[in-house]
N, CA and C atoms as a LAMMPS dump frame, in Angstrom:
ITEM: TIMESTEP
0
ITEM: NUMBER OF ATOMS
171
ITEM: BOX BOUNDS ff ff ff
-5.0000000000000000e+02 5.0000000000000000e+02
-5.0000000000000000e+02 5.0000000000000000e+02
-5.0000000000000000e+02 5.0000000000000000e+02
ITEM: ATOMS id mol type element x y z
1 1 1 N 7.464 0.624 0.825
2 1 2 C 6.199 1.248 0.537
3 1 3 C 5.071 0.517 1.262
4 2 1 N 5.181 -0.912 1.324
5 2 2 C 4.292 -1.647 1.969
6 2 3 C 4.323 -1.307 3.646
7 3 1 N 5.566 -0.932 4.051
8 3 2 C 5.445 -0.293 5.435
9 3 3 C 4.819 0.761 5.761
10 4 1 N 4.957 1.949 4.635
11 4 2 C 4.406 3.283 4.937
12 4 3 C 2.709 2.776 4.865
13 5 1 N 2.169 1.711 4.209
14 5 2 C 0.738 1.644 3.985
15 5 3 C -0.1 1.062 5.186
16 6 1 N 0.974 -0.196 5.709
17 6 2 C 0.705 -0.557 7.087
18 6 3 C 0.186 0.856 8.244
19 7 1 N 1.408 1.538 8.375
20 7 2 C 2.007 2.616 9.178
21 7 3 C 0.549 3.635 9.313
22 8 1 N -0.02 4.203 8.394
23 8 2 C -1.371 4.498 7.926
24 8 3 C -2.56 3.921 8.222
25 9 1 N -2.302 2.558 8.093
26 9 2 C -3.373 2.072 8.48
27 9 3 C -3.737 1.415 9.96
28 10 1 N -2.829 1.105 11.13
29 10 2 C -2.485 1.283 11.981
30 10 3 C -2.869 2.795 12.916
31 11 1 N -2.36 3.996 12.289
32 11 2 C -2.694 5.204 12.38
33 11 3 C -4.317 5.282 12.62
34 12 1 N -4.905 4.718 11.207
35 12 2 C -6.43 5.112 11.196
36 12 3 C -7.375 4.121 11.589
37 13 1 N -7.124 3.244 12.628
38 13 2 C -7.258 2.145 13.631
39 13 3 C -7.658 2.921 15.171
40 14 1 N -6.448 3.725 15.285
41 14 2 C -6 3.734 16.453
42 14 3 C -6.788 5.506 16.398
43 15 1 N -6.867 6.028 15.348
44 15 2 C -7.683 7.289 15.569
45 15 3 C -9.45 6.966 15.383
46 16 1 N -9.603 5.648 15.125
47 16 2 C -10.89 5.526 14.908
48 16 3 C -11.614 4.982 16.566
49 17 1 N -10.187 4.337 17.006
50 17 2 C -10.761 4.224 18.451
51 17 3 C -10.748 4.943 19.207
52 18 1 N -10.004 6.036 19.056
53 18 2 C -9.867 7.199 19.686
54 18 3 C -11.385 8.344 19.44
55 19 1 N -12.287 8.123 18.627
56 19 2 C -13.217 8.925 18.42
57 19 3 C -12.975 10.095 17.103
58 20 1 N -11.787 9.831 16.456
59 20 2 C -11.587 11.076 15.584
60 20 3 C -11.858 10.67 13.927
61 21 1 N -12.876 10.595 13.638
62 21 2 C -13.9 9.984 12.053
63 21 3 C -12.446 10.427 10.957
64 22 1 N -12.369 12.029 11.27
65 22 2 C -12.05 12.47 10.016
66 22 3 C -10.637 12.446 9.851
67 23 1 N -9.686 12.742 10.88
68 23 2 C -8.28 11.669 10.772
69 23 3 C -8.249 10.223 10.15
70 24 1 N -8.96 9.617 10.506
71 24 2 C -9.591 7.908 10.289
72 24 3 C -9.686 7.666 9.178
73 25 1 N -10.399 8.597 8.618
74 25 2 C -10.527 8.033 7.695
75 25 3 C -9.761 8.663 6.179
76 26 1 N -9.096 10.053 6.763
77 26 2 C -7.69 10.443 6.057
78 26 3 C -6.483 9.487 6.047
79 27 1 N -5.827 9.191 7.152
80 27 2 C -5.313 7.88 7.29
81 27 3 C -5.55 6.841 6.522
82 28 1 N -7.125 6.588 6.742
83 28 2 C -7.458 4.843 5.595
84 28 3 C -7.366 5.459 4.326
85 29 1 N -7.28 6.434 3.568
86 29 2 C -7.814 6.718 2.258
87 29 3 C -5.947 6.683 1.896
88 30 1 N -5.21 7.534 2.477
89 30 2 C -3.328 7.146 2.439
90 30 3 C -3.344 5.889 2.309
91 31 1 N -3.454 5.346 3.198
92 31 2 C -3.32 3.812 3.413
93 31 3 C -3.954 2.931 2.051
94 32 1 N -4.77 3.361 1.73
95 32 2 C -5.551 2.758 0.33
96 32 3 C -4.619 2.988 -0.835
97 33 1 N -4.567 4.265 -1.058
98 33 2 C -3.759 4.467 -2.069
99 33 3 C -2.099 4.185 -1.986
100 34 1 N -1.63 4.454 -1.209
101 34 2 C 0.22 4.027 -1.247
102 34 3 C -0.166 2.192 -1.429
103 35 1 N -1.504 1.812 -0.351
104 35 2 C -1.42 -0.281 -1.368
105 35 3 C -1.629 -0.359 -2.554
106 36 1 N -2.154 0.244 -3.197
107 36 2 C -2.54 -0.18 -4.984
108 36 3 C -1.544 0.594 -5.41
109 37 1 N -0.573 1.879 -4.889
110 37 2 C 0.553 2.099 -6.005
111 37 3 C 1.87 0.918 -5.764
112 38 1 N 1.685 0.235 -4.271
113 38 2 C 2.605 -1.096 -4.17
114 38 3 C 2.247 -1.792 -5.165
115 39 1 N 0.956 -2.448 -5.189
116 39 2 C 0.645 -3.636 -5.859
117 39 3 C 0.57 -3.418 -7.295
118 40 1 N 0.566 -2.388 -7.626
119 40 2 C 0.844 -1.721 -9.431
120 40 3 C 2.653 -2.044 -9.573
121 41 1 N 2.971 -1.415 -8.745
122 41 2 C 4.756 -1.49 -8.931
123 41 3 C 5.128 -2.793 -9.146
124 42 1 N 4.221 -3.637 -7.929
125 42 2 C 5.171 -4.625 -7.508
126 42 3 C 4.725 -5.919 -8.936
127 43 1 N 3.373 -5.794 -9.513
128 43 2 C 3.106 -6.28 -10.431
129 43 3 C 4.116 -6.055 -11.866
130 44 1 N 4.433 -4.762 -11.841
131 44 2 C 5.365 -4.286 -12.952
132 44 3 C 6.947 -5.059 -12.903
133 45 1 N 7.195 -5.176 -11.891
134 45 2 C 8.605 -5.715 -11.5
135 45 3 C 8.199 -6.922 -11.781
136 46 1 N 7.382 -7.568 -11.62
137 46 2 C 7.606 -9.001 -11.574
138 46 3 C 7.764 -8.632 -13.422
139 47 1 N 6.534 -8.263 -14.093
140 47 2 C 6.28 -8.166 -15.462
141 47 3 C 7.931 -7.925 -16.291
142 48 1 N 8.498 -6.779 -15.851
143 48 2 C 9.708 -6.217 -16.384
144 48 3 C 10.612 -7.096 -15.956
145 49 1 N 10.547 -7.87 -15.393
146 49 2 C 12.017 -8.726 -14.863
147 49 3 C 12.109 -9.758 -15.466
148 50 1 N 10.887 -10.681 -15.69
149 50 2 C 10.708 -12.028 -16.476
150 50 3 C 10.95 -11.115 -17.869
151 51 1 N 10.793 -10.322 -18.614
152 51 2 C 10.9 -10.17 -19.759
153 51 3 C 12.743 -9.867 -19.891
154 52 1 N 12.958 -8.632 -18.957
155 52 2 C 14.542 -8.554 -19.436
156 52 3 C 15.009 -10.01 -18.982
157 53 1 N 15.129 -10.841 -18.221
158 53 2 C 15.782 -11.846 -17.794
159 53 3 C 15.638 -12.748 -18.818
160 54 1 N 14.325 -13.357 -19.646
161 54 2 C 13.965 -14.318 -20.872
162 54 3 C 13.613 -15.139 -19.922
163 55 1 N 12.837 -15.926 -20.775
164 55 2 C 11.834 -17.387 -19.757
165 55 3 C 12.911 -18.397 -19.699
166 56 1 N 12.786 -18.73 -18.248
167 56 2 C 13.337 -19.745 -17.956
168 56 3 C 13.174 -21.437 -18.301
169 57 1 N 13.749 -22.141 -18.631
170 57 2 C 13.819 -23.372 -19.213
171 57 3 C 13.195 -24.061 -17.88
């Protein structure tokens, strides 16, 4: 998921140098959202894993 957000944002880089605003910034707004549904997930996994696993000694 962290690739597809890169991938996007890369995209709306390369259309912003190209002159095209409204690709650009369709691209950055993808790119925005697929990072905070990573960093929600990836926060949850850590959360759900320390709990099923039990704290470590």
């Amino acid at each position: 998921m962290l690739y597809w957000a890169l991938v996007f944002l890369v995209i709306a880089v390369i259309a912003a140098v190209l002159g095209f605003g409204g690709i650009a910034a369709g691209a950055a707004s993808i790119a925005k959202i697929i990072f905070i549904v990573f960093i929600i997930l990836f926060v949850l996994s850590l959360i759900f894993g320390n709990i099923r696993r039990g704290p470590r000694p």
